[in-house]
Structures are given as C-alpha cells and as structure tokens.
TORDRENPA-384977 format. One record per residue (C-alpha): y, x, z negated; residue number from 1. Coordinates in Angstrom, 1 decimal. Last residue first. Layout:
N
<pt <Y,X,Z>,NUM>
...
***
This chain:
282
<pt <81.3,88.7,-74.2>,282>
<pt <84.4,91.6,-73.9>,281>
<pt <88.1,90.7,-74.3>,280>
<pt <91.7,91.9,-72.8>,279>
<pt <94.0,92.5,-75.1>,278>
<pt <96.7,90.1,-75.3>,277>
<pt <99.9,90.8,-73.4>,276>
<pt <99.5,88.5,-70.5>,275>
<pt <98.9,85.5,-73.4>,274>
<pt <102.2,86.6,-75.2>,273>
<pt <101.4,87.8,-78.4>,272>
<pt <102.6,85.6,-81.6>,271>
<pt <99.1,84.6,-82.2>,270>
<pt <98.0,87.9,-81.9>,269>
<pt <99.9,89.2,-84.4>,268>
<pt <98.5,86.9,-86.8>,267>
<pt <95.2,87.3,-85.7>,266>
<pt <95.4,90.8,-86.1>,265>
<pt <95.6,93.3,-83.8>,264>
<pt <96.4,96.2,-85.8>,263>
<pt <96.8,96.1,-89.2>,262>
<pt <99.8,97.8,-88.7>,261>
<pt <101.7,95.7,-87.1>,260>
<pt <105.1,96.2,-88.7>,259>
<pt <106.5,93.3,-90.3>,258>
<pt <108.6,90.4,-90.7>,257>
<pt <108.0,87.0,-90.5>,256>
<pt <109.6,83.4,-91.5>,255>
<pt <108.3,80.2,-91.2>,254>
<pt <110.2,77.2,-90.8>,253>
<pt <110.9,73.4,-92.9>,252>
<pt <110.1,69.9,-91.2>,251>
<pt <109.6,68.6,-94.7>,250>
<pt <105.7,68.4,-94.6>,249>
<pt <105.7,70.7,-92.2>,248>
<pt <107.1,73.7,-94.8>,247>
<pt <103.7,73.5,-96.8>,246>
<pt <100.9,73.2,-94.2>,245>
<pt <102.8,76.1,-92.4>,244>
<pt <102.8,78.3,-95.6>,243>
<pt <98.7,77.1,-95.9>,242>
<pt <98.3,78.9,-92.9>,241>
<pt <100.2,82.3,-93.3>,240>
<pt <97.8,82.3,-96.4>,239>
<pt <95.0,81.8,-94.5>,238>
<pt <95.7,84.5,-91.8>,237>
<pt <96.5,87.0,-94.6>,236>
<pt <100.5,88.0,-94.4>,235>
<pt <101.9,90.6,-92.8>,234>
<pt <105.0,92.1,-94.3>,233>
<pt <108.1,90.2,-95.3>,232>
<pt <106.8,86.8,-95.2>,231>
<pt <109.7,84.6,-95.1>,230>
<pt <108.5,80.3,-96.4>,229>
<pt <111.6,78.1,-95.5>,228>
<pt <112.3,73.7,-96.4>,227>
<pt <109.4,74.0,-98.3>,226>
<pt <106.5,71.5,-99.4>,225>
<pt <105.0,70.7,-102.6>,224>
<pt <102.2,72.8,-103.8>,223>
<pt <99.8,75.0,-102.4>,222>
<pt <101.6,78.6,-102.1>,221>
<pt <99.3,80.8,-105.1>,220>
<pt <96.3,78.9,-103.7>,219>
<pt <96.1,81.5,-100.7>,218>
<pt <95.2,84.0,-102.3>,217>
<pt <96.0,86.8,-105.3>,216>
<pt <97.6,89.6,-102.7>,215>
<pt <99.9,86.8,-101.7>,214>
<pt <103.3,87.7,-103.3>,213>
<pt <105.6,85.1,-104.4>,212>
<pt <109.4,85.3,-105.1>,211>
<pt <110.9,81.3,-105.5>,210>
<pt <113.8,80.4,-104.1>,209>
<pt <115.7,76.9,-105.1>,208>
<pt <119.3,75.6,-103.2>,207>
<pt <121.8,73.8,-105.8>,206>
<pt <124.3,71.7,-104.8>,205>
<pt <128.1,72.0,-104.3>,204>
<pt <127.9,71.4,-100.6>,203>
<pt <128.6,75.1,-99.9>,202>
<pt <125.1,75.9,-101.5>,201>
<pt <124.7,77.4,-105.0>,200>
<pt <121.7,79.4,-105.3>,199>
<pt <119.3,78.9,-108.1>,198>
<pt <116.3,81.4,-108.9>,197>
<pt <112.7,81.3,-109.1>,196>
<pt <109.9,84.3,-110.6>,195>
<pt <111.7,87.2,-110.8>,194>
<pt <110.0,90.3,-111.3>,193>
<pt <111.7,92.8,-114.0>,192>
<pt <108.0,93.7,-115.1>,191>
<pt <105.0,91.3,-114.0>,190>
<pt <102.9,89.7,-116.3>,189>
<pt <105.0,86.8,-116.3>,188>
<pt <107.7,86.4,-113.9>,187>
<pt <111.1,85.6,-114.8>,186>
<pt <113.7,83.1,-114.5>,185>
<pt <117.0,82.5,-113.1>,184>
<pt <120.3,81.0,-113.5>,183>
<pt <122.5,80.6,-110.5>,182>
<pt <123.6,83.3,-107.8>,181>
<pt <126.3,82.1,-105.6>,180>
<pt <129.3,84.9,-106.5>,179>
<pt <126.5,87.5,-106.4>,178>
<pt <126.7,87.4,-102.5>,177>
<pt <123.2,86.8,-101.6>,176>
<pt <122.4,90.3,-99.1>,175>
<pt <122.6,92.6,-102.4>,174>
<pt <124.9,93.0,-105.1>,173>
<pt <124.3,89.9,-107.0>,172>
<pt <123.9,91.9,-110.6>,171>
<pt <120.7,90.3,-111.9>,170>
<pt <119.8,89.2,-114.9>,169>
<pt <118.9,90.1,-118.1>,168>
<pt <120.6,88.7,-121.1>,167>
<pt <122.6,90.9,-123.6>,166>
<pt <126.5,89.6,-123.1>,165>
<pt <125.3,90.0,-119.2>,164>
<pt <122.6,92.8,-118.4>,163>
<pt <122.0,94.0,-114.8>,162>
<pt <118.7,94.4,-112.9>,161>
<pt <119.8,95.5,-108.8>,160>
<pt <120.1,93.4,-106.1>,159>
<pt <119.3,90.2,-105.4>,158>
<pt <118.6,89.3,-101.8>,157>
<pt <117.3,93.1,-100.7>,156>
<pt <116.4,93.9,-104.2>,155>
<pt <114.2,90.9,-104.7>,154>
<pt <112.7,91.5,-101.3>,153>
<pt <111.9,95.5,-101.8>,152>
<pt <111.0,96.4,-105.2>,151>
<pt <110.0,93.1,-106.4>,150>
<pt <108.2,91.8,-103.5>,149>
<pt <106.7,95.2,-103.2>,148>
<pt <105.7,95.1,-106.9>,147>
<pt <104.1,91.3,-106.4>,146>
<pt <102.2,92.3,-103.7>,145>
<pt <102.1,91.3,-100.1>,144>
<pt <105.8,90.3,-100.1>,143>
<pt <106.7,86.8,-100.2>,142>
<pt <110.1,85.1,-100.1>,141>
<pt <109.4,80.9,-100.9>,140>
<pt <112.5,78.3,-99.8>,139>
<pt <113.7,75.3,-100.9>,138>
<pt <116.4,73.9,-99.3>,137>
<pt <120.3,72.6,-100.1>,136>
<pt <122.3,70.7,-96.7>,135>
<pt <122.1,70.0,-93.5>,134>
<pt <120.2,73.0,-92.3>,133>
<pt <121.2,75.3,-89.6>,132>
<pt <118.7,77.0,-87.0>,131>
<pt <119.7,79.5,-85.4>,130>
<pt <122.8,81.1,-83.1>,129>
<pt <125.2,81.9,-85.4>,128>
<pt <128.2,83.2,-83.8>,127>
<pt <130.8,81.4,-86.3>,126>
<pt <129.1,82.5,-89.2>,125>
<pt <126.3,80.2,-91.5>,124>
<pt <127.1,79.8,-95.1>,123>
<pt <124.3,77.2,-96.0>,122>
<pt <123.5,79.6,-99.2>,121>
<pt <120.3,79.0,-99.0>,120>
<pt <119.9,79.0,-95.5>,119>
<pt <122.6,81.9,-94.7>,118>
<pt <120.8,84.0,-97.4>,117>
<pt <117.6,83.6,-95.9>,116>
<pt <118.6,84.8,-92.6>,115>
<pt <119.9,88.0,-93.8>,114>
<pt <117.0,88.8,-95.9>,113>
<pt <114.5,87.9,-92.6>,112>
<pt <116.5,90.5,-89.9>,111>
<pt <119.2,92.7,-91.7>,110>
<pt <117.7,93.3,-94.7>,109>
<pt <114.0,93.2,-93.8>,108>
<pt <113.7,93.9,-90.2>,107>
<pt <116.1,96.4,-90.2>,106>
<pt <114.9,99.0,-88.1>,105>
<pt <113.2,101.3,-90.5>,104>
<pt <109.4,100.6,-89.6>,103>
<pt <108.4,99.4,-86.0>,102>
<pt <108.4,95.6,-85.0>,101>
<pt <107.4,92.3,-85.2>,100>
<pt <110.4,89.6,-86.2>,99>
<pt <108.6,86.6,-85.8>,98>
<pt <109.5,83.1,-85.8>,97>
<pt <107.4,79.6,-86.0>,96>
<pt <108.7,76.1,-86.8>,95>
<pt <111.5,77.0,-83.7>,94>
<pt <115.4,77.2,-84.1>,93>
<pt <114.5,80.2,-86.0>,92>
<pt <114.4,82.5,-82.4>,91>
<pt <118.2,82.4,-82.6>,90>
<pt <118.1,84.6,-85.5>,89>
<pt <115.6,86.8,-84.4>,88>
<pt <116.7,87.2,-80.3>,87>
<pt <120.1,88.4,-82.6>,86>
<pt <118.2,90.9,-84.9>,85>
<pt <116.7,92.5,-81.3>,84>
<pt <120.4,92.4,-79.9>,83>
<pt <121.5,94.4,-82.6>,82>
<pt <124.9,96.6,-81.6>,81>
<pt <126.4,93.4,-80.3>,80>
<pt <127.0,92.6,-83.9>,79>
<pt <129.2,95.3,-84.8>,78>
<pt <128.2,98.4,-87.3>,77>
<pt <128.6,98.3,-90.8>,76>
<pt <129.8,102.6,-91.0>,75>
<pt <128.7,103.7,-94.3>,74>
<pt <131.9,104.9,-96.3>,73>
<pt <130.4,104.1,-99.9>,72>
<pt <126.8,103.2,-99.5>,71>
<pt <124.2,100.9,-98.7>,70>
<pt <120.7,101.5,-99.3>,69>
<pt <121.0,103.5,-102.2>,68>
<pt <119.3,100.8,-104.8>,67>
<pt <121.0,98.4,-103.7>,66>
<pt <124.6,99.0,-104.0>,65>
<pt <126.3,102.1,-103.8>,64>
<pt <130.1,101.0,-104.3>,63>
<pt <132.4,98.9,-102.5>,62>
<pt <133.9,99.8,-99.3>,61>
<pt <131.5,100.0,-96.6>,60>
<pt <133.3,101.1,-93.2>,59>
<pt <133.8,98.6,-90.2>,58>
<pt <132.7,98.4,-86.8>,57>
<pt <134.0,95.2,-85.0>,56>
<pt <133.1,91.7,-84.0>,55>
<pt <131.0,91.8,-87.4>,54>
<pt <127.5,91.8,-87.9>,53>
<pt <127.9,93.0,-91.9>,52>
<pt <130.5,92.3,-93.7>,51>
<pt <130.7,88.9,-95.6>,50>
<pt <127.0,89.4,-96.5>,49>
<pt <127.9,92.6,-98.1>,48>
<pt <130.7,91.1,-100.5>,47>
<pt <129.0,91.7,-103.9>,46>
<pt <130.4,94.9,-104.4>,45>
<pt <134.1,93.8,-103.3>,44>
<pt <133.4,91.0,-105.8>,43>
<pt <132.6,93.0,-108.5>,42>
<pt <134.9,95.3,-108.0>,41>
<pt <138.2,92.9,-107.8>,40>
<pt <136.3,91.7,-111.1>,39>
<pt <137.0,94.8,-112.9>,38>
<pt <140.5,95.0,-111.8>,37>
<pt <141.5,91.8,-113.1>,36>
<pt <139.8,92.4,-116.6>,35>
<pt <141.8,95.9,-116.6>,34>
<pt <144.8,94.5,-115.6>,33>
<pt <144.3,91.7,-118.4>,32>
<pt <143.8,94.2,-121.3>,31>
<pt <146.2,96.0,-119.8>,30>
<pt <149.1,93.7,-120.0>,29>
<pt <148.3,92.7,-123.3>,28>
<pt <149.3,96.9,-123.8>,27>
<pt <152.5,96.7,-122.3>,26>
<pt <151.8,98.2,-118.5>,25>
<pt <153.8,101.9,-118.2>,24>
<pt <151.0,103.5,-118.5>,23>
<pt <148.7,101.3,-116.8>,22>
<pt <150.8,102.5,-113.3>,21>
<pt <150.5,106.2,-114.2>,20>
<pt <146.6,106.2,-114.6>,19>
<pt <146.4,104.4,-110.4>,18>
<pt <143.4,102.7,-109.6>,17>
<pt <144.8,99.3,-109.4>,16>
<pt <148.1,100.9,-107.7>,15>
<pt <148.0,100.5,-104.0>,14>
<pt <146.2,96.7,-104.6>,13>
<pt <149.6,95.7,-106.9>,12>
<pt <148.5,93.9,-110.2>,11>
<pt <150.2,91.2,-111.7>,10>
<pt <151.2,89.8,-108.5>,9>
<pt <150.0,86.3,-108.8>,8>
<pt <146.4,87.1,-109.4>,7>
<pt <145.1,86.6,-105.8>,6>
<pt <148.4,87.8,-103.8>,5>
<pt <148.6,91.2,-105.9>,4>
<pt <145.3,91.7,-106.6>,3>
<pt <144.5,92.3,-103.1>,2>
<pt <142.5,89.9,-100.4>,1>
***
C-alpha cells in the first residue's frame, strides 16, 4: 500500500524519495511528509513475514535487515520451491517435530523461526498446513547457549538492538513483524540478551516468549507448562525431556532444528525411522 491511499494523499509513493517534491511542500508539510515517510520504512522493513513463501517469486524491498541475512533485491523465492520446510510445517500437527538436516538450508529462519511467529502471532496463511492454536500461547526458543540464542534466535524473530526516545529495544525487523512486538525484558548477566517478550496475537491478547539456552541444565525449563518449546540445535536428552513434561501439561509441541552433528544421539535416534537405525551389537 502507498502513501498516497494510506495517508490520504499527502504523499504520492513515485515521489516519497524525490528532493524536488519536499521542495515545493510548506515546511509543516514536511515535518509530516518526513514522519509519513519514515514509517512507510519501517513497515516495509518489518514486512518479511508477509513475504516470504509466496505463490510467486518476489524481490526484497526494504533494507538489509538482520544482520545481512536478508537484503535489498534478494529474490524471496515461491513456496513450492521448499518442499522439506512444507513436510515441517505440516509435521507440527504432532506433539513431536523435527526439522534434521544439513547446515545452511533454512532450518532456522525459514523452518522453526517461521513457525513460531505464526503461533504467537496466530497469523497463519492460507496454505498452512500445521497446527493452529485457538488463541495466545506461551512459548520457550532455546539455543544451546545463551550467546547463540542471542546471536542467532533472537535475531531471527527479533531483529537487530535499536534505541527508542533512549530505551533499548529491539527494531522488529526480523521473522515477528515489528508491528506485533510488546514490551520486553532483559537478561541478566548476559549482554543485549532478552530474557521474555510480548507478542500481540490477532485476538487482541498477548502471546509470551521466553529465550533460554540449555548449556546450564535441565532445571532452567521446569516451571509451568508451554503451549511451544523450539530447540534450535540439539538439545541434551534430558533437557529435550523435561520440554515435553512442560508443553503436555497444556497439550503444547516441541520444536527441533538441527544438524546432527553429535552423531547418533539419542535424540536423533528417536526421530529415526526403525529401518534406518543403526544396526546394534550385544
């Protein structure tokens, strides 16, 4: 949507970025132009989720976002490009989904980050095929430490640190569209890590995520339960156990994505087909 039919024609979308067309603007007039401008770039920067998967290739507009991963003019390519990230998606209709596979394929933005945002967010597209919840969740994103969750998840469904009228926060331009991001707050003892933040669902409501990591144990997830736990990278065998303890108790899903490279792990093993297992020696 331009300027033009959002803000009542004030500003034409051929001429936002035009010196000639302020020029002639009487200065109050710019004030606002600018102001109107500024947020038509927010929201294009913040509008990833909107693009990506579509029926058709299409180019990124906005700016770099995410730390490099995205940028201006990279082709978003269509859906039926991603089969793998499909089998994913529909694969959450079960308590239990994995998304195992080699490095640089997506499995973070495209397959877990992705998937999160349409839970807490409760924006789910037309060709959906997983699991849909009725309304708000809680959900826990773990990396398996609390740098890696900061340097990877939090940038994936965050985006980058920003500052607003002095106060840290961040600037909504990753897989979350910024326009849903609620207050948050911050990690001790860890630099620039946040520790929960709110997420407005489409009800109105307010959906919860917390950023964990689970290189200090399994005790960090006891608690109360959660409607989604997404371990990006392998997680401890007890750890991935007490995060199916804690979503049963409200019906809730687990969440993995990772490259094997532990080996075979009892985690990866347990999401081995029985005629793919390794055979084994008394």
């Amino acid at each position: 949507m331009s300027l033009s039919a959002e803000h009542g024609g004030l500003i034409p979308a051929e001429s936002a970025d035009n010196p000639s067309f302020f020029a002639k603007l009487p200065p109050e007039q710019k004030v606002r132009a600018v102001k109107l401008i500024e947020e038509r770039r927010k929201r294009r920067a913040q509008a990833l989720f909107h693009k990506i998967y579509g029926e058709q290739d299409t180019v990124w507009d906005g700016p770099s976002i995410m730390g490099g991963l995205v940028e201006p003019g990279q082709v978003l390519h269509r859906r039926e490009l991603y089969p793998k990230h499909m089998e994913f998606f529909k694969a959450t209709n079960w308590r239990e989904s994995c998304f195992m596979a080699a490095n640089r394929v997506g499995k973070t933005f495209g397959g877990g980050g992705f998937a999160l945002a349409c839970f807490l967010t409760g924006i789910y597209p037309k060709w959906w095929p997983g699991h849909r919840f009725r309304g708000p969740i809680s959900a826990w994103a773990a990396g398996d430490t609390y740098e890696t969750t900061r340097d990877i998840i939090q940038l994936t469904l965050l985006g980058e640190i920003s500052y607003n009228g002095g106060r840290k926060v961040m600037d909504g331009r990753g897989i979350i569209p910024g326009s849903r991001l609620g207050r948050n707050t911050w990690r001790s003892g860890v630099q620039d890590l946040v520790d929960t933040i709110a997420v407005k669902h489409v009800s109105g409501q307010w959906s919860f995520l917390g950023l964990k990591s689970y290189d200090q144990g399994r005790k960090v997830f006891q608690g109360t339960g959660r409607h989604v736990i997404w371990f990006d990278e392998e997680p401890p065998a007890d750890v991935y156990g007490e995060a199916l303890i804690r979503t049963a108790t409200v019906g809730g899903l687990v969440m993995l994505t990772f490259t094997p490279l532990s080996g075979m792990s009892d985690v990866v093993l347990s999401f081995m087909a029985p005629e793919d297992k390794p055979a084994t020696f008394d």
